[in-house]
N, C-alpha and C positions, 0 to 999 in steps of 0.2 A: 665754166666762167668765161664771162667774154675778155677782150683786151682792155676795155674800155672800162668795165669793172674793177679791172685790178691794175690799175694806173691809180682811181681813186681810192681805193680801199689801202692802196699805200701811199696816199696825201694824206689821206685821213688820220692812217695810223703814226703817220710821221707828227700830225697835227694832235694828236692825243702823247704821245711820247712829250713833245714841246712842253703838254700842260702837266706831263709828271713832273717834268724837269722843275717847272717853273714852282709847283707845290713841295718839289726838296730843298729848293733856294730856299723858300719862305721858312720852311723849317730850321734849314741851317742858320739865316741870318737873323733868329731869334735866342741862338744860342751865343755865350761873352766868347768875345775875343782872346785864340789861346795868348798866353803870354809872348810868346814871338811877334808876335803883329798888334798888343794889345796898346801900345804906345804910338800906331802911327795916326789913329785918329783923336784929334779931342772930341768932345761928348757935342758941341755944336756941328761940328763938321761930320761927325759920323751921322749924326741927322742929317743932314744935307744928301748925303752917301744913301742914307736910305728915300729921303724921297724923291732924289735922284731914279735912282732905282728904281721906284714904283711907277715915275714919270713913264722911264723907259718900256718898262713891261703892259703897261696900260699902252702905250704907244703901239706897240709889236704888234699886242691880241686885235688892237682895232685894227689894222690894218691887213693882218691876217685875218682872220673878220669877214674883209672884205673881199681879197684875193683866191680864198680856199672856194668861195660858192659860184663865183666867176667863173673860174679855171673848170670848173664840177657842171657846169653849166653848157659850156664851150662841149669839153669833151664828150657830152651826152646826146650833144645838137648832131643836124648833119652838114655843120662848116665843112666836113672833109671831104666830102662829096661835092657841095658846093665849089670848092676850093679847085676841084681837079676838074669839074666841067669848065670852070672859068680861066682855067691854066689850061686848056684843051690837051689834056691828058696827056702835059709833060712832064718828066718825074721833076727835071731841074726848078719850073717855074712853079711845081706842085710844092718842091720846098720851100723855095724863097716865100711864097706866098702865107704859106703856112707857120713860118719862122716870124716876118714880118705881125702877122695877126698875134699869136701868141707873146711873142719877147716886147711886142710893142703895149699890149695890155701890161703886162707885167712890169715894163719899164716903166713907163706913166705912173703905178701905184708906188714904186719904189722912189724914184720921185719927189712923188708928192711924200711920201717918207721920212725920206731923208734931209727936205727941205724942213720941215715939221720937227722932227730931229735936232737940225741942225741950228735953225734960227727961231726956237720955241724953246727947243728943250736944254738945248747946249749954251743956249746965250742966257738962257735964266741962271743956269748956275756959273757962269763964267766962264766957260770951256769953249768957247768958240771967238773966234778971232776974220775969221772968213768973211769977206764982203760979198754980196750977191750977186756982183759980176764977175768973182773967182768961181762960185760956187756955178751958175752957170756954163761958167767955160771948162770946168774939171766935168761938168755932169759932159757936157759935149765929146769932148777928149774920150771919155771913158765908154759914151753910148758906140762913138764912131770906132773906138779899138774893139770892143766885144761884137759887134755887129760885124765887123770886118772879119773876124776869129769866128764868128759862128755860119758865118755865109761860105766862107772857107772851107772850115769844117765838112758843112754839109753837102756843100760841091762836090766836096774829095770822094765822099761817102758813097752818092749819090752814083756817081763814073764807076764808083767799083763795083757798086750793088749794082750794074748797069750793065757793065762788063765782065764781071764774074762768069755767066753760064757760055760764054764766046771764050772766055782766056778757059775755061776747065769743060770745054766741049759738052756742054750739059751736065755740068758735072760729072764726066767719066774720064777722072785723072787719076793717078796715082798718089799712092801716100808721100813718095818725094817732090810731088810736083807741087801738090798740095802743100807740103812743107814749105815748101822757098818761095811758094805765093805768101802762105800767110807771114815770112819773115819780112817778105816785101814789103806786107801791109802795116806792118806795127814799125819799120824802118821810116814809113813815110809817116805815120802816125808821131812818131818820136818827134820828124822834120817838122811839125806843122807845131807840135810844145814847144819845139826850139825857138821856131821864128815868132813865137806867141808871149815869148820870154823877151827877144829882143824888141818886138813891138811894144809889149812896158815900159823898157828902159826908153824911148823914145818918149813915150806919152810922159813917163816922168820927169824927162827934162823938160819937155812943155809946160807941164803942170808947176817946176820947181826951179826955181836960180841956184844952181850948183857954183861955189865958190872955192878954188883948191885954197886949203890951210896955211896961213903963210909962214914962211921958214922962219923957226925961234925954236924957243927951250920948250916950247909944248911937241911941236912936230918931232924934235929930239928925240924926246920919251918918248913918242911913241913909236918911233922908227925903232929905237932900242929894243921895246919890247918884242920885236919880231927876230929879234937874236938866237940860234939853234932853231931854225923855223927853216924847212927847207922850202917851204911857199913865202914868197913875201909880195908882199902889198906895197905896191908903189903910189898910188891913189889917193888923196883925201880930200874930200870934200865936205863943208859946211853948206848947206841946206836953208831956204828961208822959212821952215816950220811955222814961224812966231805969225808969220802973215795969215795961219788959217787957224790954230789951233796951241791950247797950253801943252800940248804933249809932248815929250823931250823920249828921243830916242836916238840910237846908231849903230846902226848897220854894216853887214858885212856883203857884197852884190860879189857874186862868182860864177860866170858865164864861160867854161873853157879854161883858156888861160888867161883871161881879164879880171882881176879883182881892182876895184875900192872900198873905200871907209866913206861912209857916209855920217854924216852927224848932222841934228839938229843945231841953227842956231838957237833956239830954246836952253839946250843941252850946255851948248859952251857959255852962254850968258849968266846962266843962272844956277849953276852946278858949280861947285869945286872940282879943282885939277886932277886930285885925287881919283874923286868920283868919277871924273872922264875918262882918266887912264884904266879904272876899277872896271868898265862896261867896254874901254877897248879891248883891256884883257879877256874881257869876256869873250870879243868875237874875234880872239887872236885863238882862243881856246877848238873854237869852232875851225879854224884855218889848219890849226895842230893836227884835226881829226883822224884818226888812223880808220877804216874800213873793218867792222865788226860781225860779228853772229846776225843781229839785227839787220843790219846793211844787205848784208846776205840774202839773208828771206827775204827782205824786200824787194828784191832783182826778182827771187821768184813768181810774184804777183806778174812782173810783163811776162815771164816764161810761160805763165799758167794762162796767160790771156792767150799768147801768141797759138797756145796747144789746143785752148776754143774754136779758134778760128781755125787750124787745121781739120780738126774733128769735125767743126759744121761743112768743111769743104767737100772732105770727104767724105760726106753723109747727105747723100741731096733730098735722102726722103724728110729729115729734119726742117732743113729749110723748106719744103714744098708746104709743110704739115703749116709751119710757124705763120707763115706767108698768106696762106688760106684763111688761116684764122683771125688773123688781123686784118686781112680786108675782108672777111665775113663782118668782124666787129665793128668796124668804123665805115661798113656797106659804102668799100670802093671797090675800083678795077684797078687800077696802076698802082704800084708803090708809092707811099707816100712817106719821104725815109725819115724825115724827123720821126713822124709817126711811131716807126720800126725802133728809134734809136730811144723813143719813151719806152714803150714797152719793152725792148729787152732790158733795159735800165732796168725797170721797177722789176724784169725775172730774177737779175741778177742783184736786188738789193740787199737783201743780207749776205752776199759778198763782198760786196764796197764797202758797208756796214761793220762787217769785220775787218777790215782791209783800213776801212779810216781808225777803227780801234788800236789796230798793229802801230800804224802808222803815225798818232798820237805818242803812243808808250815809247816808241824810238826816239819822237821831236824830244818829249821829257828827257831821256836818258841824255841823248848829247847836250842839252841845254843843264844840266849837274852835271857833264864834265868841263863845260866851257867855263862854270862858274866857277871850280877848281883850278883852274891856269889863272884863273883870278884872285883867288887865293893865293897859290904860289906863287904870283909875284908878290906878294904882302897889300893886297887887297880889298879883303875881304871884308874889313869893315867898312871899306867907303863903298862896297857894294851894298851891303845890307842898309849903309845908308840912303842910298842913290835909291831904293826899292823902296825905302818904306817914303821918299819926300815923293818921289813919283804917284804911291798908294792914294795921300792925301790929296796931293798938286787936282791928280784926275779922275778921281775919287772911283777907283779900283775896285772889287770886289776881293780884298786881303784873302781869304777864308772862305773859298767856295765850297760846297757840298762834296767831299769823297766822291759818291758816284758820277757827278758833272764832272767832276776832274776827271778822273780816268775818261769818261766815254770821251768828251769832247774837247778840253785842251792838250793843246802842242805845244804851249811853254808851263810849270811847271807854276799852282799857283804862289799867290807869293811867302803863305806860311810855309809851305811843303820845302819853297825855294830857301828861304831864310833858314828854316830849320836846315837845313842838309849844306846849309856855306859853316852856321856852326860846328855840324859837325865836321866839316871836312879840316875846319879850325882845331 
């Protein structure tokens, strides 16, 4: 099987998966709502919810649709050949070039998307608040931070993949040399998530007018609630949400030793006190978190990466084999690293595959303990209320599908959520 084969055979298959999903939704959202969540729609507005929903998903398949045969297109052609005789067979401009051509198709349909999305689908039902010069400048912000992160990325990559066979003398190093190489690589690997985290929080403030909370009996309470907390939170900030959208949320941001609270104004306007203090408790609950079994294993996914990377070091017949066959596939001479960094993706899929499974079932588990600090502070009802006005407000999917839950959410849907604040009641 070539490389080029099974990039798409796992587009495709990711593309058939999408349409099980999509055919267990339709199943589950034909079954009544359990009694936990059975009150947060009235019978108009749950119609709304469902053709909302069908808007959406007609939405997605079209435009998937259009991007699977593209992409399928592209990678069958010989752009990559093209691409490296026009970049005069530099690996550096071989990427950018090929980065550019790809994310820039890609961009473009998303795009048009999420404009379609946004000021069709969101503004029919009342969910959108965004002016088309916000939407604009957020699309801006957002193409120029990922482009800036991925052109980075693959610079880094690029130098290493470049330099590799000169720092391990053709590959003939040792298992410890090899070892503190690859610790190297996932050290700078780490550096480049970090400063990819603080490049968000920049673009967020561009995107958002951050206004700290002003001192009264609200900021009080919530100072309080950080009492026997040996992390505290000196930060708060309201947020101008209302300017793009009805969605009321608040956040906990922890970079280091820097936390804030962020809140919607949505949130503080149109919610009770209660309810605000109910969802701070919630991510005071998050701040409380002690490091667990879960927490554990998941350090071992970067362990297990970094132990990859020694073994391919240490093994040059590996790389020689993988190397040939990928430019046998995409019939080039030079590396072409985004290239390399599809295809071992798509080797290594049903690792990441499991890995975002693990990685789910942990978000759920600490999101039911954060909402138990929410309870004990006496809570819980204004949570379970805060959840079900939110359901309606943004019209939620209450009651996902069992298996959609497990495989793909990281917060805990809102029946599974509700039911587990009663019981911790």
């Amino acid at each position: 099987m070539s490389a080029r084969v099974l990039i798409f055979l796992i587009a495709l298959l990711d593309f058939v998966i999408q349409l099980v999903k999509t055919y267990l939704s339709d199943l589950q959202v034909k079954k009544p709502l359990p009694a936990e969540v059975a009150d947060i729609y009235e019978p108009e507005r749950y119609q709304e919810y469902l053709n909302y929903r069908m808007d959406n998903r007609k939405c997605g398949l079209f435009f998937t649709g259009i991007s699977l045969p593209i992409m399928t297109l592209l990678i069958f052609s010989e752009i990559f050949n093209a691409v490296e005789n026009f970049a005069g067979h530099n690996p550096y401009y071989i990427f950018i070039i090929t980065l550019l051509i790809f994310y820039g198709i890609e961009i473009f349909i998303s795009i048009v998307e999420d404009y379609y999305d946004t000021f069709f689908i969101e503004e029919k039902y009342g969910l959108n608040k965004q002016s088309k010069k916000d939407f604009a400048k957020d699309t801006i912000l957002d193409i120029a931070q990922s482009l800036l992160l991925l052109i980075c990325f693959g610079l880094f990559i690029t130098f290493v993949g470049e330099r590799i066979p000169t720092w391990t003398k053709d590959f003939t190093i040792s298992f410890w040399k090899a070892l503190l190489l690859g610790v190297t690589i996932i050290f700078s690997l780490l550096c480049v998530v970090f400063a990819g985290a603080l490049l968000s929080l920049v673009v967020l403030r561009l995107q958002y007018k951050f206004t700290p909370l002003p001192d009264g009996q609200l900021k009080d309470k919530i100072m309080a609630l950080q009492e026997g907390s040996k992390k505290k939170v000196k930060h708060l900030y309201v947020y101008d949400e209302s300017k793009k959208t009805t969605s009321k949320n608040a956040s906990l941001l922890r970079i280091f030793w820097y936390r804030a609270f962020f809140i919607a104004d949505n949130f503080v306007n149109e919610n009770s006190e209660d309810e605000l203090l109910a969802v701070i408790s919630h991510e005071m609950g998050h701040l409380k978190h002690k490091k667990n079994l879960l927490n554990y294993i998941n350090y071992l996914q970067i362990i297990l990466l970094a132990a990859v990377i020694v073994s391919v070091i240490s093994r040059p017949g590996i790389i020689f084999q993988i190397n040939k066959w990928i430019r046998d596939s995409f019939n080039i001479t030079v590396n072409n690293y985004l290239v390399w960094v599809a295809v071992v993706s798509s080797m290594f899929t049903p690792f990441f595959d499991i890995s975002e499974i693990f990685n789910n079932y942990r978000s759920r588990q600490e999101e039911h303990e954060a909402d138990r600090e929410a309870v004990k502070n006496g809570y819980g009802d204004a949570l379970i209320a805060t959840f079900k006005r939110m359901g309606s407000d943004e019209l939620i999917n209450v009651n996902p599908h069992p298996v959609i839950e497990f495989l793909d959410y990281d917060h805990p849907g809102m029946y599974q959520r509700i039911r587990a604040i009663k019981q911790a009641q």
